[in-house]
GUPA-979090 format. One line per 10 residues: number of its first residue (from 1); their letters; for each residue x, y, z of C-alpha. Coordinates in nm, 3 decimals, decimal comma. Example, Ala and Ser with C-alpha at 12.3 -4.5 7.8 and 13.67 -1.06 7.14 Angstrom:
BEGIN
1	AS	1,230:-0,450:0,780 ~ 1,367:-0,106:0,714
# end
This chain:
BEGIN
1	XXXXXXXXXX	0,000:0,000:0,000 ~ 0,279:0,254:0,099 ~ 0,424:0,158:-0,188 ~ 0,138:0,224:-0,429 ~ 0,061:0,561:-0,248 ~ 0,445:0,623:-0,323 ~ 0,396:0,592:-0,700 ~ 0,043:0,789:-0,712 ~ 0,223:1,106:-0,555 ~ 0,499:1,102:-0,762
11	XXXXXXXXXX	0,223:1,070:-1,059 ~ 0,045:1,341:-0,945 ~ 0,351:1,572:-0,847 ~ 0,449:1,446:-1,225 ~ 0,139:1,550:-1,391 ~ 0,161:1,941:-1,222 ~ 0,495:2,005:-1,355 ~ 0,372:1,889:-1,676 ~ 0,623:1,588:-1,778 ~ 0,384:1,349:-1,688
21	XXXXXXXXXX	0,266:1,159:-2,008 ~ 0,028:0,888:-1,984 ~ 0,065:0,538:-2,164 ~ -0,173:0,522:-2,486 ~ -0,466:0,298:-2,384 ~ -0,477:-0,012:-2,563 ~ -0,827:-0,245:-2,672 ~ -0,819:-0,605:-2,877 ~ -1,172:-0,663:-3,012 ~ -1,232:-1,005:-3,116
31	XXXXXXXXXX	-1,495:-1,064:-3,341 ~ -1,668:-1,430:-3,471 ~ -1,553:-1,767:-3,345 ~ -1,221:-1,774:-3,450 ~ -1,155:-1,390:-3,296 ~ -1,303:-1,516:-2,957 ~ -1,065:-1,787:-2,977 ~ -0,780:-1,584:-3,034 ~ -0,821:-1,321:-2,776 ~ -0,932:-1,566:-2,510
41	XXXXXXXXXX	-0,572:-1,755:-2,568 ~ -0,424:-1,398:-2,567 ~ -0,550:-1,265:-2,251 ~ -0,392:-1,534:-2,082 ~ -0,047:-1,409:-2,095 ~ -0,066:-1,091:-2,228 ~ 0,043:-0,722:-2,105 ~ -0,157:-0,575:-1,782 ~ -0,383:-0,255:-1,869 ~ -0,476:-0,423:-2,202
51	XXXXXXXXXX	-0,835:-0,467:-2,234 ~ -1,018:-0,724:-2,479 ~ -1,377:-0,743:-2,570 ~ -1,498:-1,037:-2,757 ~ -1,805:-0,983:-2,966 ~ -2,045:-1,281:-3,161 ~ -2,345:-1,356:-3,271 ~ -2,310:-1,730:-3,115 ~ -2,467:-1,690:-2,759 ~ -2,283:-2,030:-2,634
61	XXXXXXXXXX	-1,957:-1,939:-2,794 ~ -1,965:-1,614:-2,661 ~ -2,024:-1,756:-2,301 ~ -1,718:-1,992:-2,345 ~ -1,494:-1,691:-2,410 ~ -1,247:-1,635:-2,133 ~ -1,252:-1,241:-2,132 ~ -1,435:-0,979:-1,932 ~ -1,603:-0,758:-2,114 ~ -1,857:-0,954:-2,379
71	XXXXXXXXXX	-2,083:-0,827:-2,620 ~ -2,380:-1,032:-2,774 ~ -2,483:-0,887:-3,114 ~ -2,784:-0,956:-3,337 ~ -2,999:-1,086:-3,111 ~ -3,316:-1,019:-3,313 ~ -3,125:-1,164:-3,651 ~ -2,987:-1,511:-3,538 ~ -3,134:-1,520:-3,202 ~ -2,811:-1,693:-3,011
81	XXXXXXXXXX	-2,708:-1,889:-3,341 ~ -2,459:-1,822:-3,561 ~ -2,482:-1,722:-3,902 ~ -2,443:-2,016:-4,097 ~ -2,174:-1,864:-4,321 ~ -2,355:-1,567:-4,432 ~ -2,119:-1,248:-4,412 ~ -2,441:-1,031:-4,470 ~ -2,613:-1,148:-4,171 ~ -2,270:-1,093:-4,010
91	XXXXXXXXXX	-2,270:-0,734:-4,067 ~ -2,618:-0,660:-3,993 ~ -2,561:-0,822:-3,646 ~ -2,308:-0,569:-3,575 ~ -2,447:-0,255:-3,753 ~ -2,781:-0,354:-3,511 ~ -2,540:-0,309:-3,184 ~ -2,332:-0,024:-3,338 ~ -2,382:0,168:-3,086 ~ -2,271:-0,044:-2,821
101	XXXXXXXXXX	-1,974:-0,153:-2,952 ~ -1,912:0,224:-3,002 ~ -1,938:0,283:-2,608 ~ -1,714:-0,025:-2,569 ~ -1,397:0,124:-2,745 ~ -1,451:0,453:-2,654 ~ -1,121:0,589:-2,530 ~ -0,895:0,350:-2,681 ~ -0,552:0,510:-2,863 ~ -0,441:0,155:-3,051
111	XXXXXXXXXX	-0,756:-0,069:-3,142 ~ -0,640:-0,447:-3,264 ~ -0,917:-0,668:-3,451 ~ -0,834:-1,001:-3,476 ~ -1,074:-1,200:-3,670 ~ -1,101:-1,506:-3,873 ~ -1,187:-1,463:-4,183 ~ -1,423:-1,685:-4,416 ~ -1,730:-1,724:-4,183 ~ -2,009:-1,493:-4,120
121	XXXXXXXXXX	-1,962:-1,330:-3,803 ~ -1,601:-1,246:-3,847 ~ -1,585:-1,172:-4,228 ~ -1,922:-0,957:-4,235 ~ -1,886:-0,766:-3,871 ~ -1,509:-0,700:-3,894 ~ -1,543:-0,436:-4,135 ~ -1,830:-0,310:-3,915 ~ -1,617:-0,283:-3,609 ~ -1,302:-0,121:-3,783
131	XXXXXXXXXX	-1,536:0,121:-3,920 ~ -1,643:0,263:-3,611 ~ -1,301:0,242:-3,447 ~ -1,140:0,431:-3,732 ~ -1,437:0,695:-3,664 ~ -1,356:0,708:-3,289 ~ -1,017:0,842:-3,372 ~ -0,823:0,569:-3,299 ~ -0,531:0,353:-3,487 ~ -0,660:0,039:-3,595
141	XXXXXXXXXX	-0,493:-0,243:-3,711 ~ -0,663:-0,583:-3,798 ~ -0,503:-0,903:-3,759 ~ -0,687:-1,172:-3,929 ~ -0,656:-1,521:-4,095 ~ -0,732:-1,692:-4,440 ~ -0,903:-2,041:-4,437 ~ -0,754:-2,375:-4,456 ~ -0,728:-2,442:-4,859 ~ -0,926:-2,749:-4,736
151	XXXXXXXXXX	-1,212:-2,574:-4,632 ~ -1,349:-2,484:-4,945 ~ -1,381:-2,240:-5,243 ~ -1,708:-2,046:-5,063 ~ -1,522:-2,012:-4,742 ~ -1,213:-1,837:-4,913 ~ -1,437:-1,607:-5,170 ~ -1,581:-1,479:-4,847 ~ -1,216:-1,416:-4,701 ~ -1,121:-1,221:-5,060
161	XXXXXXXXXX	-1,477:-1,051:-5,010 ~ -1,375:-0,918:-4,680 ~ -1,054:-0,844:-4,709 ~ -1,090:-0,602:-4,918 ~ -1,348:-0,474:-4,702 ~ -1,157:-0,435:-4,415 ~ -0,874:-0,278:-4,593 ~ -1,068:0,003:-4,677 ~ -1,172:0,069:-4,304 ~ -0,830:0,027:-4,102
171	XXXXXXXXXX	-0,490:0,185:-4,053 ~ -0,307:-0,162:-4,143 ~ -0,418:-0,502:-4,170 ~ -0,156:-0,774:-4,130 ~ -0,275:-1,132:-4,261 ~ -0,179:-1,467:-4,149 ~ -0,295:-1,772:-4,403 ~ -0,429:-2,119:-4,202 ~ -0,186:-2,308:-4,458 ~ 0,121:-2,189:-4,377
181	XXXXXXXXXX	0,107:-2,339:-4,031 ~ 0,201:-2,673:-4,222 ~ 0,556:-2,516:-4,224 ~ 0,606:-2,491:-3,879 ~ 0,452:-2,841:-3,735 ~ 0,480:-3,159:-3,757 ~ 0,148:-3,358:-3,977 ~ 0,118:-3,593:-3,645 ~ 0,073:-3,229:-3,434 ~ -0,274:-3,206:-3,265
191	XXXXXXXXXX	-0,496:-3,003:-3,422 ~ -0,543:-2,807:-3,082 ~ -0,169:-2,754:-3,081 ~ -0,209:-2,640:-3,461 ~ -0,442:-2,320:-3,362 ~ -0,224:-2,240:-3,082 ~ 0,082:-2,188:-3,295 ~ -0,168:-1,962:-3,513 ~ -0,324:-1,783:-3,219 ~ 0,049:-1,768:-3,092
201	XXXXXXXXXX	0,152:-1,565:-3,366 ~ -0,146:-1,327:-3,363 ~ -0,041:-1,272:-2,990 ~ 0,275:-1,256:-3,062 ~ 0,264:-0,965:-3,314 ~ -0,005:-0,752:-3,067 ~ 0,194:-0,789:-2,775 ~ 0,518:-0,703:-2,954 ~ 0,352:-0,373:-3,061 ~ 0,226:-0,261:-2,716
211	XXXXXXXXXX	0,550:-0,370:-2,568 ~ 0,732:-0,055:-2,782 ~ 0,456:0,177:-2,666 ~ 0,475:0,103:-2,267 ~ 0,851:-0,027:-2,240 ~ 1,087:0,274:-2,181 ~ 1,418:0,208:-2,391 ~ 1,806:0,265:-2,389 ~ 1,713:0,441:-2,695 ~ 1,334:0,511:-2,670
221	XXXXXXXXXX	0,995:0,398:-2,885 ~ 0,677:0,557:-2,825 ~ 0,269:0,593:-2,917 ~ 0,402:0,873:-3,117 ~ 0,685:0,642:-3,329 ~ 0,429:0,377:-3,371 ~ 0,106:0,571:-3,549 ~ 0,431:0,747:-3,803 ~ 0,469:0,401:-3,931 ~ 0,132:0,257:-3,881
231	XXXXXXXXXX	-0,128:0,512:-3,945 ~ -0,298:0,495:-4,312 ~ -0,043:0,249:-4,383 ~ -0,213:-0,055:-4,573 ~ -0,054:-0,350:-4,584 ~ 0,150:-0,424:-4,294 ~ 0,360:-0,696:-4,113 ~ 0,458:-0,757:-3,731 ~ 0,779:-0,952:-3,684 ~ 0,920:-1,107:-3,397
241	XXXXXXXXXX	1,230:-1,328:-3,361 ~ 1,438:-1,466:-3,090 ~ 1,747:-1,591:-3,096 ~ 2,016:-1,717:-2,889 ~ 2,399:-1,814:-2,952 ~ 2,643:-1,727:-3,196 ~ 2,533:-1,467:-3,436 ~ 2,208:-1,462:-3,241 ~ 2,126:-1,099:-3,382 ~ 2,154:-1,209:-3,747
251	XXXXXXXXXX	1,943:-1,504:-3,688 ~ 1,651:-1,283:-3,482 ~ 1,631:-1,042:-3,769 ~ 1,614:-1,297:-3,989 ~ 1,328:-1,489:-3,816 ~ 1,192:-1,087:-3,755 ~ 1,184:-1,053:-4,152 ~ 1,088:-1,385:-4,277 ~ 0,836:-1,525:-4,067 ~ 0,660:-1,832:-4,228
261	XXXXXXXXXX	0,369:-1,764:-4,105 ~ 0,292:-1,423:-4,248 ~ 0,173:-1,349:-4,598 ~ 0,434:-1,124:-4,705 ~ 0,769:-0,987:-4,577 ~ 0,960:-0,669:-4,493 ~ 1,060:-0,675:-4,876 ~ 1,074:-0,332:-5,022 ~ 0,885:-0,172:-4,726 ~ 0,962:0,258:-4,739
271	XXXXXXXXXX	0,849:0,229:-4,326 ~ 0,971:-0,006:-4,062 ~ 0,971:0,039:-3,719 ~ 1,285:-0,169:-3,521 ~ 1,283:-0,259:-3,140 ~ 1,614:-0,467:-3,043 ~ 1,576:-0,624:-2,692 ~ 1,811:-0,816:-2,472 ~ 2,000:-0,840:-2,152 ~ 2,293:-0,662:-2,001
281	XXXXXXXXXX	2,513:-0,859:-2,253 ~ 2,344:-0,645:-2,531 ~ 2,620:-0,539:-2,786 ~ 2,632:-0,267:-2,984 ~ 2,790:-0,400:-3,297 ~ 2,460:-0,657:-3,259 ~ 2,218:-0,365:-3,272 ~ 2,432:-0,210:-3,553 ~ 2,408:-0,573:-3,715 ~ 2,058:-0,605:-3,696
291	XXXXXXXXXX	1,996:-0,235:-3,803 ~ 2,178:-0,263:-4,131 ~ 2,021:-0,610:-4,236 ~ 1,659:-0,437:-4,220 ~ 1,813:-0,154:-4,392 ~ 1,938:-0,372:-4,663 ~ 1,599:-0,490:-4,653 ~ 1,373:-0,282:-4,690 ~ 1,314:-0,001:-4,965 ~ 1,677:0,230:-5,059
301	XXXXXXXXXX	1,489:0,493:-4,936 ~ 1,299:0,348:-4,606 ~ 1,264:0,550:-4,303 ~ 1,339:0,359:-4,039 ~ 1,337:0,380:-3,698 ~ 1,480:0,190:-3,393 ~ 1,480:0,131:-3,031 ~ 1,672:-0,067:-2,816 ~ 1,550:-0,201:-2,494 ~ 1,655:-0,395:-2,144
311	XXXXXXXXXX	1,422:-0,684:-2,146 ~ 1,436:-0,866:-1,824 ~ 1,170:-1,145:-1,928 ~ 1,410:-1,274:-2,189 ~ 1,626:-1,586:-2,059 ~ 1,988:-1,566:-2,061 ~ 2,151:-1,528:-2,395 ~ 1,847:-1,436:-2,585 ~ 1,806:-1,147:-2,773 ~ 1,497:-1,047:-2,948
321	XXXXXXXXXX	1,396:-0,828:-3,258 ~ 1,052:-0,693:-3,335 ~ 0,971:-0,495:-3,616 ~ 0,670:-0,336:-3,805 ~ 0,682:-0,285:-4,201 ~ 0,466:-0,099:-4,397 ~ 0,448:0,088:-4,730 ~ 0,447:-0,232:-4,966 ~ 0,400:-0,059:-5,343 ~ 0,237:-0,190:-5,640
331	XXXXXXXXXX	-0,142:-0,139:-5,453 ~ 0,046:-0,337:-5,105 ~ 0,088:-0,680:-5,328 ~ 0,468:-0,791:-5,199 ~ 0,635:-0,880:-5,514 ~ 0,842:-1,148:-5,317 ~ 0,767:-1,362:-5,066 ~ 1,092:-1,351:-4,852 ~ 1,390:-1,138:-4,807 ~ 1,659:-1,150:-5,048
341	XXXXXXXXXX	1,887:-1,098:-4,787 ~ 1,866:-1,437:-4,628 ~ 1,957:-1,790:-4,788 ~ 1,709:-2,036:-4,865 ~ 1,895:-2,225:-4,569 ~ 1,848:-1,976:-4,321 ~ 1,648:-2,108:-4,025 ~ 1,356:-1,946:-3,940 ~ 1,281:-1,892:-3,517 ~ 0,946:-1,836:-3,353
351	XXXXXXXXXX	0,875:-1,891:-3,002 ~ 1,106:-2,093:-2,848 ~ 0,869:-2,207:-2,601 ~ 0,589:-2,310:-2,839 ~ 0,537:-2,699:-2,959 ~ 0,883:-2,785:-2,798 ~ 1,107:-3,102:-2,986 ~ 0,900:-3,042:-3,221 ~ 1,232:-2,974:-3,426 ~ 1,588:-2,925:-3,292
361	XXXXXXXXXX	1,950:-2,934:-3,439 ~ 2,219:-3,089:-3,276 ~ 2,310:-2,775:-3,070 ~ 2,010:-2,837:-2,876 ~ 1,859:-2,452:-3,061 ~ 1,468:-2,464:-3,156 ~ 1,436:-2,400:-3,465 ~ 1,011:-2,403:-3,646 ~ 1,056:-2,436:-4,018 ~ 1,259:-2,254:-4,291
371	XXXXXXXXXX	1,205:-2,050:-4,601 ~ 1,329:-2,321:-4,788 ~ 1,054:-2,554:-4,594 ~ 0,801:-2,261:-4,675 ~ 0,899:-2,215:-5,062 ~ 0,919:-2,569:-5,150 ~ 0,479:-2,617:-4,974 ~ 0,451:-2,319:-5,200 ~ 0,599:-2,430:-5,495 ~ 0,387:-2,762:-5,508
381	XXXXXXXXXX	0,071:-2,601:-5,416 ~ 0,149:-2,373:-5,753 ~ 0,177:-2,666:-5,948 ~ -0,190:-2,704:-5,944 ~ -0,196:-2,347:-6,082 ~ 0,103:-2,259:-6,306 ~ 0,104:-2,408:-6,679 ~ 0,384:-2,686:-6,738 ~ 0,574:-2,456:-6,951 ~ 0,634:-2,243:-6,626
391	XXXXXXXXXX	0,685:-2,497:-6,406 ~ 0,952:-2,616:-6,624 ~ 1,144:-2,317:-6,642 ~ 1,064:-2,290:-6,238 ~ 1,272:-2,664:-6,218 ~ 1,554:-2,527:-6,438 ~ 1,633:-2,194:-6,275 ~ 1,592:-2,444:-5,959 ~ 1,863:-2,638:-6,064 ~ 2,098:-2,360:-6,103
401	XXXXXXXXXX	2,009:-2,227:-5,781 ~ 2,382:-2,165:-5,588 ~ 2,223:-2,241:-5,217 ~ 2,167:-2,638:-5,263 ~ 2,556:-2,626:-5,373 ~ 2,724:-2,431:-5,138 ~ 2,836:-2,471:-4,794 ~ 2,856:-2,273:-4,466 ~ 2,857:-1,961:-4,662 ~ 2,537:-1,970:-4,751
411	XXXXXXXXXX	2,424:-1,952:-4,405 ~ 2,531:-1,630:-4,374 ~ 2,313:-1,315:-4,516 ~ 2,419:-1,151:-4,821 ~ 2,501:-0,841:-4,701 ~ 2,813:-1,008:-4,469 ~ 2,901:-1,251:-4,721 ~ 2,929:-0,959:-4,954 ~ 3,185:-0,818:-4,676 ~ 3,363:-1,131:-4,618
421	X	3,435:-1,160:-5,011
# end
């Protein structure tokens, strides 16, 4: 208690010399089944002062939601059902509680929507929701995913549908296909295990955004850093990677940029926003390291900026690099998939904690997939797609490729082999 008073005087002596700034308030709305799902797995471990609201059409799946502050829409439409896979119904669920969902992010600074995308609830009320956030003044930045390729041709039109929605009615909207998790699990995983490593990465990307708003830095990040970069921004991407060992900067950035599980990369992006986080043992040629990869990285003329931070949570050894991209050109269609910068052999890290022996070298280092992993899924999935003629070609400039040849070079990004040569 004495402790607490303490804190609230120094606040309030603070506050009437006027340096006293107060930490952006921060809301996660989760909307539709898979959104509930999400949030509910987020607010488990997740940063204090955050507040998530879950919102659905499905009275029983709403009830099963594990966060405080619920809201039950369209109760004269689908009457505690769902909506059977009608977007429409979706949005006139949420356009009938408007109003409330208004009052419920009133305030907020930074407003997350995670949804999944393909159903009803989440693919026609999404767009709703980031409507009236973007009218309350706040950023707002959807998170959503794209259906399993096995669930059908319907369920993906009606991602497509509302993607391009909910483009129209955020700041940024960062997207994370179902498939991809393929490239980071086992086939024998449990499908329970399966959505966590999704939901993981959705949490993963939030919480690493909210971190560089609250945490004060060696060199500093604010509210202020974060709309520059986000605000009006389009296509986006959150990365996180931790590394450990030898080179561990190189390989966080590298997991940071390429993260299988997102739909694009930090490519060509003209805005990226860099947090570098470690222990006392943080170097400075390691946050030079890291800083001149994204450079390399991103657009020629990028503006980028960093912060580096004391992170106590991290366990010995670890370092850990989060980044936000944005300002993709060509309409925000990434031309490439991954960075140039990194080999086809360059191991990809996610959470080190997540789906453990899962994979691990001999070194006794996690490591959840690799680009090479990641292309290869997405080269046979093309096949179904690309005439032979192209394919052909694909096999021949394949066969030429220099990474299957070389050796420990090649593990190395371009940039330092270019210095090493």
């Amino acid at each position: 208690m004495a402790k607490s008073k303490k804190k609230a005087k120094k606040k309030a002596v603070a506050r009437k010399e006027g340096f006293y700034v107060p930490l952006a308030s921060v809301k996660v709305v989760g909307i539709g089944g898979g959104g509930g799902n999400a949030i509910s797995r987020m607010s488990q471990n997740f940063i204090r002062g955050v507040e998530f609201i879950a919102i659905n059409t499905d009275h029983q799946d709403l009830d099963h939601c594990d966060v405080r502050h619920k809201i039950y829409i369209g109760k004269n439409l689908t009457r505690g059902l769902g909506t059977g896979m009608n977007p429409d119904l979706g949005r006139q669920a949420a356009e009938e509680n408007r109003s409330e969902i208004a009052e419920s992010i009133k305030g907020a600074d930074l407003i997350f929507i995670a949804a999944g995308l393909g159903g009803g609830t989440g693919s026609g009320g999404a767009p709703v929701v980031a409507e009236v956030a973007k009218q309350s003044g706040a950023l707002t930045v959807a998170v959503v995913t794209r259906p399993f390729s096995f669930e059908g041709v319907q369920r993906d039109k009606i991602a497509k549908e509302s993607l391009l929605k909910l483009r129209e009615k955020v700041d940024a909207i960062i997207v994370v296909p179902n498939d991809r998790i393929f490239t980071v699990i086992s086939k024998d995983t449990p499908i329970l295990k399966a959505f966590e490593a999704i939901d993981d990465v959705l949490r993963n990307a939030l919480k690493s955004i909210v971190e560089l708003i609250v945490s004060p830095g060696i060199i500093n990040l604010d509210f202020a850093d974060v709309r520059s970069v986000v605000q009006d921004a389009g296509m986006a991407i959150i990365g996180v990677g931790i590394a450990v060992g030898a080179d561990r900067a190189v390989k966080a950035v590298g997991a940071a940029l390429n993260s299988p599980l997102l739909e694009i990369s930090a490519e060509g992006a003209k805005s990226v926003l860099l947090g570098i986080s470690g222990g006392r043992d943080l170097k400075m040629n390691e946050v030079s390291d890291a800083a001149k990869i994204v450079a390399q990285a991103a657009d020629p003329g990028a503006r980028i900026i960093f912060g580096a931070y004391y992170d106590r949570t991290l366990k010995a050894n670890q370092i850990k690099i989060t980044l936000i991209a944005t300002g993709f050109g060509g309409g925000n269609q990434p031309t490439t998939l991954f960075s140039d910068h990194f080999d086809k052999r360059q191991s990809v890290f996610v959470n080190p904690d997540f789906n453990k022996g899962v994979k691990e070298k001999e070194t006794g280092e996690k490591t959840y997939g690799s680009r090479a992993q990641v292309e290869d899924g997405i080269a046979k999935k093309a096949q179904t797609l690309q005439p032979e003629a192209d394919l052909k070609k694909s096999d021949k400039n394949a066969e030429q490729s220099p990474a299957s040849k070389e050796g420990d070079m090649w593990d190395i990004p371009t940039f330092l082999r270019r210095k090493k040569k």
